[in-house]
C-alpha positions as CSV (number, residue, x, y, z in Angstrom):
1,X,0.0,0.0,0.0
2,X,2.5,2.2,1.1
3,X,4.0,1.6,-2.9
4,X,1.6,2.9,-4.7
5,X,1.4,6.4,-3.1
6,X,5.5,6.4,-3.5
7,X,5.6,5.2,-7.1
8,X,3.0,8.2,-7.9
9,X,5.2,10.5,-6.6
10,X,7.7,9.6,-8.0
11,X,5.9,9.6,-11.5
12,X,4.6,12.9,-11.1
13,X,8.0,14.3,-9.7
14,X,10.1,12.4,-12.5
15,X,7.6,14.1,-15.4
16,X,8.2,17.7,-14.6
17,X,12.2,17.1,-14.5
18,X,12.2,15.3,-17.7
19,X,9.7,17.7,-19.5
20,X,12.6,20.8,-19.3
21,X,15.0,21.4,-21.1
22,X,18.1,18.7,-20.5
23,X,21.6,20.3,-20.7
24,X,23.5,19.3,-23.3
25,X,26.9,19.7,-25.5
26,X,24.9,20.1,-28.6
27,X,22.4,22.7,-26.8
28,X,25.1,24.7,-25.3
29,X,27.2,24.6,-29.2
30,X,23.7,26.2,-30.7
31,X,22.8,28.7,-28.1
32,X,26.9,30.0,-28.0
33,X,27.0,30.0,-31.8
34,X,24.0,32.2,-32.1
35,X,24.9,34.2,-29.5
36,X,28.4,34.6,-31.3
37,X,26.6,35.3,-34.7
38,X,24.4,38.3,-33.3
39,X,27.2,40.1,-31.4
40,X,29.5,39.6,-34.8
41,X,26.2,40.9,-37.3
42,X,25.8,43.9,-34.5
43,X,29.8,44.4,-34.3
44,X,29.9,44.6,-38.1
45,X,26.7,46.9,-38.1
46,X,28.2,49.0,-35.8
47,X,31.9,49.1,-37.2
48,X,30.8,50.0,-40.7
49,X,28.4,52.9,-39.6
50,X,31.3,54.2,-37.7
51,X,33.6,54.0,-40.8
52,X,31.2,55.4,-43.1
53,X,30.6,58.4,-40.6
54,X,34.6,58.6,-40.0
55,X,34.8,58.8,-44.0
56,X,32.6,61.3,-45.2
57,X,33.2,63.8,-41.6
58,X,37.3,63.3,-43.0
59,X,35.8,64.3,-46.5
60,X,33.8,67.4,-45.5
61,X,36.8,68.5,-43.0
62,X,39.6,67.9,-46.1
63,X,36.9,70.1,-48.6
64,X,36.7,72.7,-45.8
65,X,40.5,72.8,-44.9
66,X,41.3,72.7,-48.8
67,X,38.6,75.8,-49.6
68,X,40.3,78.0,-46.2
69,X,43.5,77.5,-47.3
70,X,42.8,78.9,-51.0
71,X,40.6,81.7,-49.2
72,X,43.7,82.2,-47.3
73,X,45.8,83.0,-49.9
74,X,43.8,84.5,-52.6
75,X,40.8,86.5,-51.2
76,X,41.3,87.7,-47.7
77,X,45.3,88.7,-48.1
78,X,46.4,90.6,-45.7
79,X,47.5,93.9,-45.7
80,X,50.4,94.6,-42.8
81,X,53.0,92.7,-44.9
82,X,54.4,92.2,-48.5
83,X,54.3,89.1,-50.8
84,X,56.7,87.6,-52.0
85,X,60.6,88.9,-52.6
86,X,59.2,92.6,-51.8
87,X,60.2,94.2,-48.9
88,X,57.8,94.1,-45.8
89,X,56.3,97.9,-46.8
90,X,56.2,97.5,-49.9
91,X,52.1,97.2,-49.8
92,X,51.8,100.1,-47.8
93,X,54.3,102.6,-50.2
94,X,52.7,101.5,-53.3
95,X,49.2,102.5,-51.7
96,X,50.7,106.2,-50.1
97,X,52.1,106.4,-53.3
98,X,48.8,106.3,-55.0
99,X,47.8,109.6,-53.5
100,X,50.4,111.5,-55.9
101,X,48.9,111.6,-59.9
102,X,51.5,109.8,-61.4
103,X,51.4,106.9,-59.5
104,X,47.3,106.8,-58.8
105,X,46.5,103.9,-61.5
106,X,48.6,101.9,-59.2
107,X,47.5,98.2,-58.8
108,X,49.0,97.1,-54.9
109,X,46.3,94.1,-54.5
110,X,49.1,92.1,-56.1
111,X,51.9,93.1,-52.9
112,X,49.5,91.7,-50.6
113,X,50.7,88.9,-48.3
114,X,48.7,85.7,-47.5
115,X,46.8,85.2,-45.0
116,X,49.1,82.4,-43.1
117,X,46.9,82.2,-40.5
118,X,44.0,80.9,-42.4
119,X,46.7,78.9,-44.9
120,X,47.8,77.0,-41.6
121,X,44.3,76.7,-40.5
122,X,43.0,74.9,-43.7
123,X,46.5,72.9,-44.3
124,X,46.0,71.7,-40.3
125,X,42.1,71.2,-41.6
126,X,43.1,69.2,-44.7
127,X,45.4,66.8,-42.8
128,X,43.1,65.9,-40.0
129,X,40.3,65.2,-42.8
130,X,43.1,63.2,-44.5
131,X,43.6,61.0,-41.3
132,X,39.6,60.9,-40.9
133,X,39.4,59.4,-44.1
134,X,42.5,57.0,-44.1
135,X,41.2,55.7,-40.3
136,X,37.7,55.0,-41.2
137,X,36.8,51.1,-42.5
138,X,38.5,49.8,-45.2
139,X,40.4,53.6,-46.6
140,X,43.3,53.6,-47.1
141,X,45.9,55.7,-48.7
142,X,48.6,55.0,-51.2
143,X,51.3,56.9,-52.6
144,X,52.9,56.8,-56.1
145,X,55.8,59.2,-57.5
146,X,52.9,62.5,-58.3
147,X,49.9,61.0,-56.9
148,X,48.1,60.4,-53.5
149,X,45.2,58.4,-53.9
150,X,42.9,57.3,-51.7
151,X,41.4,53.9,-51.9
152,X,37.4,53.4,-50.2
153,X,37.0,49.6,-50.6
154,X,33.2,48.7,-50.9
155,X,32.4,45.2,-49.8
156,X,28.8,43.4,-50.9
C-alpha cells in the first residue's frame, strides 16, 4: 500500500524534470553560436556605420581645410606685410604712393601677403580630414611618384 502512493510520486515528480530542457553539448554549441553570430552581425553593423561616418566627416573636413587654405591665400590677403621677394612695406608705399597723380593707376592688391593664418588653419584642416578618411573602415591611402590616392573599398 505504502507503494503505490511512493511510485505516484515519484511519477509525477520524475515528469516535470524530464519535460525541461536537459543540458547538453549540442544545446550549449547552438545557443553559443548564435549568441556569437548576433554580437558579430551587431559588431559589423556597428563598425561599418562608424567607418562610413569617420569617411565622409574626414571628407567634408579635407573640402573645408582645402577651400580655407585657398581663401587664405587669394581672397582675404592681408595687408600689414608684402608678398613675395618685396620688402615688408612695400604694400603700404605703393598705396601712399597712390595719392600722388603719377602713380594713382597703381594696382597694390598684387603686394599683398597671404593670409598664413588661415593657410595653416585649412592645411592643419586638410590633414586631420586626411587621417579621418585613411582611419575609417577599409580607406586607405597609397602613394605613387605625383599621386596620393585614396582607396574606399566597398564590400557586398
Amino acid at each position: 500500500m505504502r507503494a503505490t502512493p511512493l511510485l505516484l510520486a515519484f511519477v509525477f515528480t520524475s515528469v516535470q524534470a524530464f519535460a525541461q530542457d536537459q543540458p547538453s553539448i549540442n544545446n550549449s554549441i547552438a545557443r553559443a553560436a548564435k549568441t556569437a553570430a548576433e554580437e558579430q552581425e551587431s559588431t559589423t553593423h556597428s563598425r561599418t556605420t562608424h567607418g562610413r561616418t569617420l569617411l565622409w566627416s574626414g571628407l567634408a573636413l579635407g573640402v573645408a581645410g582645402a577651400a580655407t587654405a585657398v581663401l587664405g591665400t587669394t581672397v582675404y590677403r592681408v595687408e600689414d606685410n608684402s608678398t613675395g621677394n618685396a620688402p615688408p612695406n612695400a604694400y603700404q608705399t605703393c598705396v601712399a604712393q597712390k595719392n600722388d597723380p603719377v602713380y594713382a593707376s597703381n594696382q597694390c592688391d598684387a603686394l599683398k601677403a597671404k593670409n598664413v593664418k588661415l593657410l595653416t588653419t585649412g592645411a592643419v584642416l586638410g590633414g586631420v580630414g586626411a587621417a579621418l578618411m585613411i582611419g575609417s573602415a577599409h580607406t586607405s591611402a597609397e602613394i605613387s611618384p605625383g599621386v596620393v590616392r585614396f582607396v574606399q573599398r566597398i564590400r557586398f
